[in-house]
PyMOL CGO cylinders between C-alpha atoms (Angstrom):
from pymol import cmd
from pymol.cgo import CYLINDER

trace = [
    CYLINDER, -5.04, 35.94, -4.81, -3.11, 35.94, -1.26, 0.3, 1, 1, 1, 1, 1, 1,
    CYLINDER, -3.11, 35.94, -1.26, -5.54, 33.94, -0.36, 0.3, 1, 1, 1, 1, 1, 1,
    CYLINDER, -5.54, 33.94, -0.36, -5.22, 31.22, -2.97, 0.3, 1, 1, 1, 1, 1, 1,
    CYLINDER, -5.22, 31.22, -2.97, -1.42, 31.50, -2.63, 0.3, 1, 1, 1, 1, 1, 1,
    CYLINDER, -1.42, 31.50, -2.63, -1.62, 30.63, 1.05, 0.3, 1, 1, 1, 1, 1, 1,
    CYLINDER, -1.62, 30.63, 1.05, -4.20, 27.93, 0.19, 0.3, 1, 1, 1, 1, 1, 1,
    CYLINDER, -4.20, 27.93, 0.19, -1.89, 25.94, -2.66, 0.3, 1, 1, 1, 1, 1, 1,
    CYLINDER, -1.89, 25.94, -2.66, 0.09, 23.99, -0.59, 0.3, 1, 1, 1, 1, 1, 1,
    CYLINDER, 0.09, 23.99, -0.59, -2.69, 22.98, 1.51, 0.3, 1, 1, 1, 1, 1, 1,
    CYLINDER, -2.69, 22.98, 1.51, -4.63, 22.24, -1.23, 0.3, 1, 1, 1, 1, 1, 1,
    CYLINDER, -4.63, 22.24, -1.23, -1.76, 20.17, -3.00, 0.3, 1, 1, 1, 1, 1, 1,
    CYLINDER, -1.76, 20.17, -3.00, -0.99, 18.15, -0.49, 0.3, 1, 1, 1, 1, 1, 1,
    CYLINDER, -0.99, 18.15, -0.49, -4.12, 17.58, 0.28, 0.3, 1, 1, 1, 1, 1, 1,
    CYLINDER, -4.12, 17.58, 0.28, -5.12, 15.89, -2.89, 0.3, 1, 1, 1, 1, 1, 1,
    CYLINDER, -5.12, 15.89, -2.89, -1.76, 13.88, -2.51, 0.3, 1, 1, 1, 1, 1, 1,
    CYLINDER, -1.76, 13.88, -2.51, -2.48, 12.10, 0.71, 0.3, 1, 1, 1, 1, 1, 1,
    CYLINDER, -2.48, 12.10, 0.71, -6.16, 12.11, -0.76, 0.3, 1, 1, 1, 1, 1, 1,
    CYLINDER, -6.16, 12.11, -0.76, -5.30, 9.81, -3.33, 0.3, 1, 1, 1, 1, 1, 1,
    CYLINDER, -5.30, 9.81, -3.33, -3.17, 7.35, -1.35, 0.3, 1, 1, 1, 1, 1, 1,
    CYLINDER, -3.17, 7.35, -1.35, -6.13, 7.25, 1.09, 0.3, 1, 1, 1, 1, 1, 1,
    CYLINDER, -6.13, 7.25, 1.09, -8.76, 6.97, -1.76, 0.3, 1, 1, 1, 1, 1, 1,
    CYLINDER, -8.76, 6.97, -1.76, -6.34, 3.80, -3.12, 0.3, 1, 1, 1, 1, 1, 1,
    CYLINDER, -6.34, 3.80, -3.12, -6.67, 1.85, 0.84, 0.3, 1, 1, 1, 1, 1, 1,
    CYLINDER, -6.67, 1.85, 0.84, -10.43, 2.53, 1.03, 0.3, 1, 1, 1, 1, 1, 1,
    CYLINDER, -10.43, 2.53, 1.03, -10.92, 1.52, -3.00, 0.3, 1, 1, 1, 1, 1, 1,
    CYLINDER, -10.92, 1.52, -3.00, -9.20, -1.74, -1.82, 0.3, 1, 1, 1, 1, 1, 1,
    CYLINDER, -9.20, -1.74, -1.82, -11.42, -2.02, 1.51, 0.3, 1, 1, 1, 1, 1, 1,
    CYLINDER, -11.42, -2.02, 1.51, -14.74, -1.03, 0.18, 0.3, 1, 1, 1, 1, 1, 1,
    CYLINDER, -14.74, -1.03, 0.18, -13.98, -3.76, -3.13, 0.3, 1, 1, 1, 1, 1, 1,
    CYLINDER, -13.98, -3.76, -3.13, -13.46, -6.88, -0.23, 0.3, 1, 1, 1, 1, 1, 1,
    CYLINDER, -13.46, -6.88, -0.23, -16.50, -5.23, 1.84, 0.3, 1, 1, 1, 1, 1, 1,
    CYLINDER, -16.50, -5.23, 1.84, -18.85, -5.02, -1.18, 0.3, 1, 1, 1, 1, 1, 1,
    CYLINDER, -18.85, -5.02, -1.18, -17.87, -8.57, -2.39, 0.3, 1, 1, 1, 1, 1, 1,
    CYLINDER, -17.87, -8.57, -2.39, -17.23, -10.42, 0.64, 0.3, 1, 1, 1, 1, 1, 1,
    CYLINDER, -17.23, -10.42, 0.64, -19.47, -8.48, 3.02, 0.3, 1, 1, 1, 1, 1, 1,
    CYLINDER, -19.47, -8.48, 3.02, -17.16, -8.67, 5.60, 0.3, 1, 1, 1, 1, 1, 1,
    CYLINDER, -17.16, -8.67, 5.60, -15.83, -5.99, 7.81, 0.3, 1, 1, 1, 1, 1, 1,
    CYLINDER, -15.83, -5.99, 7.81, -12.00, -6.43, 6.98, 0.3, 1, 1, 1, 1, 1, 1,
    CYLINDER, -12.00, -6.43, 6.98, -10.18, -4.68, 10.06, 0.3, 1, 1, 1, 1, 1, 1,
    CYLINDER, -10.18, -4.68, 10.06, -7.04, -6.37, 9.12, 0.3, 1, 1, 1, 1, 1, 1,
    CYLINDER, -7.04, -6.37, 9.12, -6.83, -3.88, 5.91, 0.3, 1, 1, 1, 1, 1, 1,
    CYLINDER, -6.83, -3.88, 5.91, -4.49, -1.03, 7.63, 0.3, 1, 1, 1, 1, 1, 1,
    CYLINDER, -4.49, -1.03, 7.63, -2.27, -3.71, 8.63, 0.3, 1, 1, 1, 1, 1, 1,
    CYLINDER, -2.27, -3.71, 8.63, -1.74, -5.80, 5.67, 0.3, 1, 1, 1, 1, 1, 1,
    CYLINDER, -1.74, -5.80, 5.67, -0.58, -2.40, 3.64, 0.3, 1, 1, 1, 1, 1, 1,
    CYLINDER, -0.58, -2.40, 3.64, 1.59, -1.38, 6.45, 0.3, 1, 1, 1, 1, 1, 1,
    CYLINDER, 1.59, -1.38, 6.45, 3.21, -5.34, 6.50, 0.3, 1, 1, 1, 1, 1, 1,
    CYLINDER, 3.21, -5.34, 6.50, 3.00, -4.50, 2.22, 0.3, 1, 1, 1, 1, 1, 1,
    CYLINDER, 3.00, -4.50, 2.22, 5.27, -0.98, 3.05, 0.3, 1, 1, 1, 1, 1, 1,
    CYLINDER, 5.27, -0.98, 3.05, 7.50, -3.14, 5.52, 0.3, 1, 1, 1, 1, 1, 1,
    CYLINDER, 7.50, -3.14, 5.52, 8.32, -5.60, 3.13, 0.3, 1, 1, 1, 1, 1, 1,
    CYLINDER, 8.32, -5.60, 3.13, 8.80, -3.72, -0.50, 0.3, 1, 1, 1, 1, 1, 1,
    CYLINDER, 8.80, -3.72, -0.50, 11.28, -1.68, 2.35, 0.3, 1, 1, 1, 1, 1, 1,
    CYLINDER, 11.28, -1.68, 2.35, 12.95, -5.19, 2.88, 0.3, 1, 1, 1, 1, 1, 1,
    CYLINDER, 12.95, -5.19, 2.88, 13.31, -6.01, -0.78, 0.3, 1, 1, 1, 1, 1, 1,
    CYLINDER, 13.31, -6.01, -0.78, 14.86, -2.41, -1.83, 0.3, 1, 1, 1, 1, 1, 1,
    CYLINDER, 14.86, -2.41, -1.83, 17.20, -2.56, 0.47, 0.3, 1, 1, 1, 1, 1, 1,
    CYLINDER, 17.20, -2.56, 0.47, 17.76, -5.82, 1.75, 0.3, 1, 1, 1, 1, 1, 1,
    CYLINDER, 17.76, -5.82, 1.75, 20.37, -6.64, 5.05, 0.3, 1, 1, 1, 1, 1, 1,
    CYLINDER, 20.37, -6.64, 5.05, 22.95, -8.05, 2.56, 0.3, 1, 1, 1, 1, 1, 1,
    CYLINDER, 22.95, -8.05, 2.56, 25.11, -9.58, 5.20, 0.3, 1, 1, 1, 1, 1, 1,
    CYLINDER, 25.11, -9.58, 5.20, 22.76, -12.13, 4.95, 0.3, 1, 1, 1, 1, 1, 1,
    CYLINDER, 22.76, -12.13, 4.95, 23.07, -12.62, 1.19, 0.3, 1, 1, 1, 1, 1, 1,
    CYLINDER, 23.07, -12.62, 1.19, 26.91, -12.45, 0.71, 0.3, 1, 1, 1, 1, 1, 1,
    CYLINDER, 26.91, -12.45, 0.71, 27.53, -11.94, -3.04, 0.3, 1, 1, 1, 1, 1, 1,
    CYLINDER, 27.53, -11.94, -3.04, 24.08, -12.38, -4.30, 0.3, 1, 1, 1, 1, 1, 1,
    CYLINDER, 24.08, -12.38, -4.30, 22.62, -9.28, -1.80, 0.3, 1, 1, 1, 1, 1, 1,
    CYLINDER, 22.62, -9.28, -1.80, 25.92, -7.50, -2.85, 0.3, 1, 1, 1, 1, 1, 1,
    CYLINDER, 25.92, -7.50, -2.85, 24.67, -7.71, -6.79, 0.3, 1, 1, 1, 1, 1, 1,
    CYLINDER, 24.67, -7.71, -6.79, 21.31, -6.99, -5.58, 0.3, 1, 1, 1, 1, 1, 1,
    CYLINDER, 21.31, -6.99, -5.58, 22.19, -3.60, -3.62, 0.3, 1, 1, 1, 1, 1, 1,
    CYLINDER, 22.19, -3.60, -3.62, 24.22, -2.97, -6.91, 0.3, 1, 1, 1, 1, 1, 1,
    CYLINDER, 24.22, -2.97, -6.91, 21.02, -3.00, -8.90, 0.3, 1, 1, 1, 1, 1, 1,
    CYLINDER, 21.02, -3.00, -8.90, 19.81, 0.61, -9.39, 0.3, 1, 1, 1, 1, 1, 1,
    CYLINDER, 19.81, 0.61, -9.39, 17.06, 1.76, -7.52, 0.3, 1, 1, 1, 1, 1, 1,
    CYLINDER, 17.06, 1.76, -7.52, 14.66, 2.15, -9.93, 0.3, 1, 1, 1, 1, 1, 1,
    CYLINDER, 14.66, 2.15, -9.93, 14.81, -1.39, -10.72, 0.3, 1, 1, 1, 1, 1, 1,
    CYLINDER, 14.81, -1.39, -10.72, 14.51, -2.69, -7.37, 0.3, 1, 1, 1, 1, 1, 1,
    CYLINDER, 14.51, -2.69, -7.37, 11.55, -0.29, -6.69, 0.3, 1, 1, 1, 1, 1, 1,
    CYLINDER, 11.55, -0.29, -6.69, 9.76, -2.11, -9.77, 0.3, 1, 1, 1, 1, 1, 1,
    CYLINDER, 9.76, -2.11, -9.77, 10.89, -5.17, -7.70, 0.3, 1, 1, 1, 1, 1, 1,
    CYLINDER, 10.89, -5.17, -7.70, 9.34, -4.29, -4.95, 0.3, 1, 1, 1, 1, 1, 1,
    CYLINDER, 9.34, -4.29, -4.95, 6.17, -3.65, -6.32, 0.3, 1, 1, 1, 1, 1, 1,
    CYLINDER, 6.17, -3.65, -6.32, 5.87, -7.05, -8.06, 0.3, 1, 1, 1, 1, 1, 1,
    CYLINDER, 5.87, -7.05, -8.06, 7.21, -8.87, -5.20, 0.3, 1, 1, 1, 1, 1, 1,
    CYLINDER, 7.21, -8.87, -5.20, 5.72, -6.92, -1.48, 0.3, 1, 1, 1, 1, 1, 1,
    CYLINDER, 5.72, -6.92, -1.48, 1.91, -7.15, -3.26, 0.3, 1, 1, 1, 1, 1, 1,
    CYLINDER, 1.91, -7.15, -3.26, 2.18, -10.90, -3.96, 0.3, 1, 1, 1, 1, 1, 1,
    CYLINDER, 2.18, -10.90, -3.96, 3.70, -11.27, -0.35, 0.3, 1, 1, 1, 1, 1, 1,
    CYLINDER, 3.70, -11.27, -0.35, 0.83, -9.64, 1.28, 0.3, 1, 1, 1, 1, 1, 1,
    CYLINDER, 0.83, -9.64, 1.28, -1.27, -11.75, -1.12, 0.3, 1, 1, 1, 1, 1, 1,
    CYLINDER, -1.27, -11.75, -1.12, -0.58, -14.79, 0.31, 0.3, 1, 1, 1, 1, 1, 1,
    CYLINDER, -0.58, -14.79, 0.31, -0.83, -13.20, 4.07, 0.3, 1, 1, 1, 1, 1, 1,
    CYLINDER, -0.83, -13.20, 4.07, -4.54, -11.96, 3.07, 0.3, 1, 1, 1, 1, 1, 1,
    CYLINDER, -4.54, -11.96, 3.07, -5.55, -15.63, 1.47, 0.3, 1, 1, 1, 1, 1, 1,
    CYLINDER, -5.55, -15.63, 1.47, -3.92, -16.99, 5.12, 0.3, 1, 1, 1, 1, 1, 1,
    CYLINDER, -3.92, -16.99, 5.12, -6.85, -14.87, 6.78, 0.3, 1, 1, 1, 1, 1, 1,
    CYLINDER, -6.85, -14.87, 6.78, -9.51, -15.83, 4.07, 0.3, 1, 1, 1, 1, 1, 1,
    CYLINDER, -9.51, -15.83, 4.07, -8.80, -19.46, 4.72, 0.3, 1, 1, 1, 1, 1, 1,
    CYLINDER, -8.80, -19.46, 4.72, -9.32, -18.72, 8.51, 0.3, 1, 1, 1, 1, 1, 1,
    CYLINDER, -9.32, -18.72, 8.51, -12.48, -16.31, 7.50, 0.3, 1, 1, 1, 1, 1, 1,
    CYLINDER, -12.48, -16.31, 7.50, -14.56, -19.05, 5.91, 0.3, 1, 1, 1, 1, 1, 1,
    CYLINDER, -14.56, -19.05, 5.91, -15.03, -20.78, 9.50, 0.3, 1, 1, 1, 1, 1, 1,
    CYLINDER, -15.03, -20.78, 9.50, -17.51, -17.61, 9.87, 0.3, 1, 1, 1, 1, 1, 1,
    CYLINDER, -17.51, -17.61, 9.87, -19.20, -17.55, 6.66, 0.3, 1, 1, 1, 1, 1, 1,
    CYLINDER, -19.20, -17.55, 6.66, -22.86, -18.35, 7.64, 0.3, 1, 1, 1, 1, 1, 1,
    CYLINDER, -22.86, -18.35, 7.64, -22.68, -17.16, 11.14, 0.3, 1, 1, 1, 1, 1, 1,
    CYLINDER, -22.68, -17.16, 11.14, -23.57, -14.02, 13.30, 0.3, 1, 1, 1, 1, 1, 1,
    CYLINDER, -23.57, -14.02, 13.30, -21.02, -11.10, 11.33, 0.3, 1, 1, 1, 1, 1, 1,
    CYLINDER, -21.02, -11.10, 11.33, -19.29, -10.33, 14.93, 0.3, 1, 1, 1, 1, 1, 1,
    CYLINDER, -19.29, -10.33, 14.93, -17.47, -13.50, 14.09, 0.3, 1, 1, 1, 1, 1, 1,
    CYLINDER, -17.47, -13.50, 14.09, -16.00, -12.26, 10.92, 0.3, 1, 1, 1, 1, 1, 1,
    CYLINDER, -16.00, -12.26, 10.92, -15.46, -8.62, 12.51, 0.3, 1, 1, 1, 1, 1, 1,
    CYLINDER, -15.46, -8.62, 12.51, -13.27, -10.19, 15.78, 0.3, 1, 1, 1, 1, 1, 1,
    CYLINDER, -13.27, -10.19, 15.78, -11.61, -12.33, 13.70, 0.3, 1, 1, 1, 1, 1, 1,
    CYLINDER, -11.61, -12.33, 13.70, -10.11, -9.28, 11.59, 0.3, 1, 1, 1, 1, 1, 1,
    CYLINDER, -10.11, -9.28, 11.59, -9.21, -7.86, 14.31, 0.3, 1, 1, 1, 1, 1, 1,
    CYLINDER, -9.21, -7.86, 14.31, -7.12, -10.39, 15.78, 0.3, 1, 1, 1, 1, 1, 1,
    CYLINDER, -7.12, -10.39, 15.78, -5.53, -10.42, 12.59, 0.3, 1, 1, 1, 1, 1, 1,
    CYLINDER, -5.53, -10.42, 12.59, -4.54, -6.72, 12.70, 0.3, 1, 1, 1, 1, 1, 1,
    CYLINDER, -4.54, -6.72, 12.70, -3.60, -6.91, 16.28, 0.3, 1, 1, 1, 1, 1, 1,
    CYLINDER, -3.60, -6.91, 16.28, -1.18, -10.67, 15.18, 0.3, 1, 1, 1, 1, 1, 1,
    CYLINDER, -1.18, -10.67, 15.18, 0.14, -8.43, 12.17, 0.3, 1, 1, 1, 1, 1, 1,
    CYLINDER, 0.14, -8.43, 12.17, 0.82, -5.00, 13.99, 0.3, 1, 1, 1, 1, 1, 1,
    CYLINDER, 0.82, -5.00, 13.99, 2.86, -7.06, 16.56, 0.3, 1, 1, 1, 1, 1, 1,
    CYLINDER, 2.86, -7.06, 16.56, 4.78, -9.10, 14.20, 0.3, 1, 1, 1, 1, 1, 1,
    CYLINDER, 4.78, -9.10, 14.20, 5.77, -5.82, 12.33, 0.3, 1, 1, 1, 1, 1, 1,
    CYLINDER, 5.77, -5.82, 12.33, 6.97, -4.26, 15.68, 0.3, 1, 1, 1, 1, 1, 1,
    CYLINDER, 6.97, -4.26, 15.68, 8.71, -7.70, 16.56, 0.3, 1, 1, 1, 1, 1, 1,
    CYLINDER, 8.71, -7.70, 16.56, 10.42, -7.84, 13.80, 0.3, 1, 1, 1, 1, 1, 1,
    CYLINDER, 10.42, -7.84, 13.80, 11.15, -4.48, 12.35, 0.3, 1, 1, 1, 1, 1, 1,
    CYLINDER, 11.15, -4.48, 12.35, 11.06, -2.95, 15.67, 0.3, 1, 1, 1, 1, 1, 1,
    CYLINDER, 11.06, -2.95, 15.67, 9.20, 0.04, 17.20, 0.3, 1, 1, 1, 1, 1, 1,
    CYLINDER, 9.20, 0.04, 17.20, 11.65, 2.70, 15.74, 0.3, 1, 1, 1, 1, 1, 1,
    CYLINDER, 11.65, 2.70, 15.74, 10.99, 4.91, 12.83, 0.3, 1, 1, 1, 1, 1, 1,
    CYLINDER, 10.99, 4.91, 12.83, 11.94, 3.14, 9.07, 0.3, 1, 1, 1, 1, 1, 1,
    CYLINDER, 11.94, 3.14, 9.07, 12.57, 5.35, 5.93, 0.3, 1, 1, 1, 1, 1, 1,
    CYLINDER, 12.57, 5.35, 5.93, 11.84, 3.98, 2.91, 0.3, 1, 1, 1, 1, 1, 1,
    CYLINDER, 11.84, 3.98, 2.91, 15.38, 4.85, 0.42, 0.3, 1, 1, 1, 1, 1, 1,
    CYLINDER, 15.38, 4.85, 0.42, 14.14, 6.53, -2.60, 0.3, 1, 1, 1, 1, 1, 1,
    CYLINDER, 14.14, 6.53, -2.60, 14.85, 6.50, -6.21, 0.3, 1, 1, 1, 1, 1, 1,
    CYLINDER, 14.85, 6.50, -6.21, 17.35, 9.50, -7.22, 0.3, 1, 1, 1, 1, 1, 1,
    CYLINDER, 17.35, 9.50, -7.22, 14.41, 9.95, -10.19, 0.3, 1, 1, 1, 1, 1, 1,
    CYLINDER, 14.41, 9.95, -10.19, 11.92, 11.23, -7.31, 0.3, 1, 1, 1, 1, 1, 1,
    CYLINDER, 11.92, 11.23, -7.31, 14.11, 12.53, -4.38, 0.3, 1, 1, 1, 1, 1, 1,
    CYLINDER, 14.11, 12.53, -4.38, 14.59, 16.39, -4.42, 0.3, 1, 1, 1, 1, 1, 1,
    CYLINDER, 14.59, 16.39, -4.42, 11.98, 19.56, -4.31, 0.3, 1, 1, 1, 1, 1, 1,
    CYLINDER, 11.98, 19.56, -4.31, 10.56, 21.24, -7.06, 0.3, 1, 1, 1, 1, 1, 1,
    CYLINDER, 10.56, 21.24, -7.06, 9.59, 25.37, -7.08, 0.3, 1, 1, 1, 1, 1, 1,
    CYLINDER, 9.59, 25.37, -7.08, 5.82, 25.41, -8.17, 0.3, 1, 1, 1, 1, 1, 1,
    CYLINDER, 5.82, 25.41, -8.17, 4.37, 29.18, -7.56, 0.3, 1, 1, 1, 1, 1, 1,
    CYLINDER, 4.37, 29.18, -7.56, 6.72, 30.50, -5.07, 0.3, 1, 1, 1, 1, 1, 1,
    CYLINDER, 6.72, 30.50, -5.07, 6.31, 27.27, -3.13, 0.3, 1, 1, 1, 1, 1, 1,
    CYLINDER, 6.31, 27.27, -3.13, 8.81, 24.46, -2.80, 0.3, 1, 1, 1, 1, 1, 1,
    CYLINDER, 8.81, 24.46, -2.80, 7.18, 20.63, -3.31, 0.3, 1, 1, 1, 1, 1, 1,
    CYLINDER, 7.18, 20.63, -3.31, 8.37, 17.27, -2.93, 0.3, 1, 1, 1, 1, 1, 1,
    CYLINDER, 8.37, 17.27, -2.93, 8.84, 15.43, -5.63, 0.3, 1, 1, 1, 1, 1, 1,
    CYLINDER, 8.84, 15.43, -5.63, 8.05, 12.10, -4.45, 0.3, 1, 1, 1, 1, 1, 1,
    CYLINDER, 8.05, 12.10, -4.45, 4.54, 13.13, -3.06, 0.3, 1, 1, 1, 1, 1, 1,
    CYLINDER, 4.54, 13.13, -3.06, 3.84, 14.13, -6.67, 0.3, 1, 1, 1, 1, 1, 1,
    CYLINDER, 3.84, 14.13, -6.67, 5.08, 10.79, -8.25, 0.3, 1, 1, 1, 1, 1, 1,
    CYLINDER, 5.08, 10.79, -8.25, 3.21, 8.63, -5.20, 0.3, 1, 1, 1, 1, 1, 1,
    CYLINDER, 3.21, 8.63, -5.20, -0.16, 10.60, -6.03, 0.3, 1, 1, 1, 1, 1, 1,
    CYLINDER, -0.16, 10.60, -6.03, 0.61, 10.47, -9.55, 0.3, 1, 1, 1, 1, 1, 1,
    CYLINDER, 0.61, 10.47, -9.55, 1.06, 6.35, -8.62, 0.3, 1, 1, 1, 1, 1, 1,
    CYLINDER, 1.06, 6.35, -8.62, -2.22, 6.13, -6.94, 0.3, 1, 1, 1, 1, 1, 1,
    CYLINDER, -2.22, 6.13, -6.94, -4.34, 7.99, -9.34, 0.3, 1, 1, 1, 1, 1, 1,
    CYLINDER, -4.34, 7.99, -9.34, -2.98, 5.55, -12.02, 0.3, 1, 1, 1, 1, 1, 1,
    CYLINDER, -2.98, 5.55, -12.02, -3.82, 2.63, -10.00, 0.3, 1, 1, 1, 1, 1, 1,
    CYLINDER, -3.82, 2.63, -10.00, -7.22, 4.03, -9.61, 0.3, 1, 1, 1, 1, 1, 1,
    CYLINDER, -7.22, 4.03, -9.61, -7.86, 4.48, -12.79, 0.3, 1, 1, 1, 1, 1, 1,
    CYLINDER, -7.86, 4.48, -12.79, -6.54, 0.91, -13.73, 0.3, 1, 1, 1, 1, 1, 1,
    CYLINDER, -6.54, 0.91, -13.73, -8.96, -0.71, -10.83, 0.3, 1, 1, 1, 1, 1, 1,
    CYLINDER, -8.96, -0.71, -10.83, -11.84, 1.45, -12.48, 0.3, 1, 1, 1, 1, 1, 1,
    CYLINDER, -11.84, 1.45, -12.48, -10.62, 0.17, -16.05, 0.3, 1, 1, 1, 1, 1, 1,
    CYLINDER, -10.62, 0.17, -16.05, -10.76, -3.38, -14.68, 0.3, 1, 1, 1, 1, 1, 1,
    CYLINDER, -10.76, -3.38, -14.68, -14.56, -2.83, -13.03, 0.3, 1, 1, 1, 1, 1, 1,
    CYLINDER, -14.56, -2.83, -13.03, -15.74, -1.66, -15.96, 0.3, 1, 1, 1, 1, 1, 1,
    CYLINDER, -15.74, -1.66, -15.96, -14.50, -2.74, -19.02, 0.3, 1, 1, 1, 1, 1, 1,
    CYLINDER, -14.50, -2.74, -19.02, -13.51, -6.86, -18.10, 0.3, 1, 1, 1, 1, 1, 1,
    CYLINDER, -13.51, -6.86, -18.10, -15.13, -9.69, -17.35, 0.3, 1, 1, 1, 1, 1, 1,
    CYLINDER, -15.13, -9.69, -17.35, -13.95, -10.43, -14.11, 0.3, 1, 1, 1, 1, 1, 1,
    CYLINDER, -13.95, -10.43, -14.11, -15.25, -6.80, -13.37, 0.3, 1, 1, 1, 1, 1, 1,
    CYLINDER, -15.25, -6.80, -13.37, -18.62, -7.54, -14.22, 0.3, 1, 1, 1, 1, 1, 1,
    CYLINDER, -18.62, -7.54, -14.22, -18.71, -10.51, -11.93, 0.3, 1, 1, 1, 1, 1, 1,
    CYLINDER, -18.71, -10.51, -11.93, -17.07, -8.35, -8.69, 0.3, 1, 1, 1, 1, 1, 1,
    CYLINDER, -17.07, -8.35, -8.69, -19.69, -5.29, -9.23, 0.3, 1, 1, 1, 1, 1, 1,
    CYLINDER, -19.69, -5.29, -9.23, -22.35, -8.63, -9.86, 0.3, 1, 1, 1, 1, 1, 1,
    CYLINDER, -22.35, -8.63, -9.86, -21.24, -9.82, -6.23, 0.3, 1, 1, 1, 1, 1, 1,
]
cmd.load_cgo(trace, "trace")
């Protein structure tokens, strides 16, 4: 029983990070089973994703005058649903920028495809440092999922709990999509 007790928070946290890593390579192994392509640029384009749902929670609102002002008045909750409407769609556009440049090396030895990824992590990682900078960024959080929780003589964060809890629900709603649409049928087809 000691045993287990020292084990918990191991264990717990484990499965939390587990299932934010599970949710990258679910996303990597869907464009490398479909596309066949080595995408190196994957790391990257969810890092720019973090960098930029940061931006749109809580945006520089010098630059906005009274609209940032009513923006940073929102609560954030709301912007965090922002966020994750608006970073995805961002990226989105990014990844099609690199799919446009990928089709050049459709046909051709898969090095081509691999270096090209690359280059597009490498172009991404710098651009993040440019212009975010090389120092440390916190993400503000929600006052729903800031704070500790006592579980079993243990104290837990609360917003590794609702970011696992995030990912497993997008998991399951990727593995809803495989299976049970269409569009599904013609990815697992590919």
């Amino acid at each position: 029983m000691d045993l287990l007790l020292n084990l918990l928070p191991h264990i717990v946290n484990g499965l939390g990070l587990g299932l934010l890593f599970a949710l990258i390579a679910l996303g990597f192994m869907l464009i490398v089973g479909v596309m066949e392509v080595i995408n190196l640029a994957h790391g990257s384009l969810f890092a720019l994703g973090a960098y930029l749902a940061m931006v749109i929670i809580s945006p520089d609102i010098s630059r906005f005058g009274a609209l940032g002002e009513w923006y940073v008045s929102l609560p954030m909750g709301l912007r965090y649903v922002v966020a994750i409407l608006i970073a995805p769609a961002l990226v989105a556009v990014v990844g099609m920028g690199i799919e446009v440049c990928m089709r050049r090396t459709y046909g051709k030895v898969p090095l081509y495809g691999l270096l090209l990824t690359f280059g597009a992590a490498m172009v991404l990682e710098e651009s993040i440092r440019v212009i975010w900078g090389t120092t440390e960024q916190v993400l503000p959080l929600p006052q729903n999922v800031t704070g500790a929780f006592l579980m079993g003589g243990m104290i837990y964060s609360t917003y590794r709990f609702f970011a696992a809890g995030f990912a497993l629900v997008l998991i399951v709603l990727v593995w809803i999509f495989l299976e049970y649409t269409p569009y599904g049928a013609i990815i697992k087809a590919g």
